[in-house]
C-alpha positions in Angstrom: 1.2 -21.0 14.8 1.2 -20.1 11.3 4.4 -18.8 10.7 6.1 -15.6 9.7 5.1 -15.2 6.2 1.8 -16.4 5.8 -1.0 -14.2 5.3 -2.7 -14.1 8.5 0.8 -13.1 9.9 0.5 -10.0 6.9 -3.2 -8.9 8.1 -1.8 -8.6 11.2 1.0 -6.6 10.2 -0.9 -4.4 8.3 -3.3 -3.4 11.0 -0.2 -2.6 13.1 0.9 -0.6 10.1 -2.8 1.4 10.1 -2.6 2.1 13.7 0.7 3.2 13.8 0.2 5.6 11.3 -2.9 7.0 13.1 -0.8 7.4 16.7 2.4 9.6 14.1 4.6 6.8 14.4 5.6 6.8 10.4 8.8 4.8 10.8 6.5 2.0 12.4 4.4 1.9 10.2 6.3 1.9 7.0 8.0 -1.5 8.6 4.6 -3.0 9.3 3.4 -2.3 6.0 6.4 -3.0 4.1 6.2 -6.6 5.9 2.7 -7.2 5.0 3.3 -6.3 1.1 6.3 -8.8 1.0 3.7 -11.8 2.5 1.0 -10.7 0.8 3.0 -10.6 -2.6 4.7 -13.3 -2.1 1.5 -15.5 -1.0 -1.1 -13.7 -3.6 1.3 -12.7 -6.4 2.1 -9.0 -7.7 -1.7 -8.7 -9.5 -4.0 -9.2 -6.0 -6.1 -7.0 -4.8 -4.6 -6.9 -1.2 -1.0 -6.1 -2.6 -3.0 -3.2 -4.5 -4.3 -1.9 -1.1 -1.1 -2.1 1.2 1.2 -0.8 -2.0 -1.3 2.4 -1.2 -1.0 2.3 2.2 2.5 2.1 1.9 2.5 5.1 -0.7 0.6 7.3 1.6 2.5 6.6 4.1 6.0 7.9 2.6 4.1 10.9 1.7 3.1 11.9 4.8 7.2 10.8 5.7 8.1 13.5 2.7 9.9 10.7 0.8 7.7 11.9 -2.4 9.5 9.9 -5.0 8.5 6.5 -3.1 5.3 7.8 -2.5 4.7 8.1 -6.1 6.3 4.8 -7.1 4.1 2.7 -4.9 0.7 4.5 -5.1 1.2 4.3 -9.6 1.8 0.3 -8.3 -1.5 0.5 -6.8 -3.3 2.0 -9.6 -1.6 -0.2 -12.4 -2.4 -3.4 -10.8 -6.5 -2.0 -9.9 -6.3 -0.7 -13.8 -5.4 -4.5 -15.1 -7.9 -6.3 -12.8 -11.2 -4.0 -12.9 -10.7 -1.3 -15.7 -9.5 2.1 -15.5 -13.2 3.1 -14.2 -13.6 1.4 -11.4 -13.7 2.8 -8.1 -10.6 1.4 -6.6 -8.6 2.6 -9.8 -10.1 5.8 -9.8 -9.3 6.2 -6.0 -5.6 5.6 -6.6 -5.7 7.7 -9.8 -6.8 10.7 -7.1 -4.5 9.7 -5.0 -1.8 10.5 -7.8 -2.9 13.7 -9.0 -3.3 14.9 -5.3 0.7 14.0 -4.7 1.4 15.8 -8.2 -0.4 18.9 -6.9 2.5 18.3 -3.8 5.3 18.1 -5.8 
């Protein structure tokens, strides 16, 4: 009904993503997740909250897929774009921020 890329179609996609994930299937849910991001960037813009969330997602996923390089790239997103909207201090920053340091301690 509403179409491929609007952003119901990316909530959607990104639930499929979480499950996935949960049930081992990583390859399944990298493409579910790398299909929300895409919507959700392109319907919210690079600086939105939601992209913030699935460019994690997406970043812990490739971690747990070894691929620690991409892992890296996309969880720094995540923490860059909650740094400019809410501060360095905020919780969702500071999550990501762990979230970094933890995959450093990895590598």
């Amino acid at each position: 009904v509403y179409g491929p890329d609007h952003p119901n179609v990316a909530i959607r996609a990104g639930n499929l993503g979480t499950i996935l994930q949960a049930k081992g299937d990583l390859e399944g849910a990298q493409r579910y997740t790398e299909r929300a991001l895409a919507i959700d960037e392109k319907a919210y813009g690079p600086d939105h909250a939601k992209v913030a969330i699935l460019a994690a997602n997406l970043g812990q996923i490739l971690q747990a897929k070894g691929d620690l390089v991409g892992a890296r790239r996309y969880l720094q997103r995540a923490y860059s774009n909650a740094e400019k909207r809410l501060g360095a201090q905020s919780p969702e920053a500071r999550a990501y921020a762990a979230a970094l340091a933890d995959l450093k301690r990895k590598q």
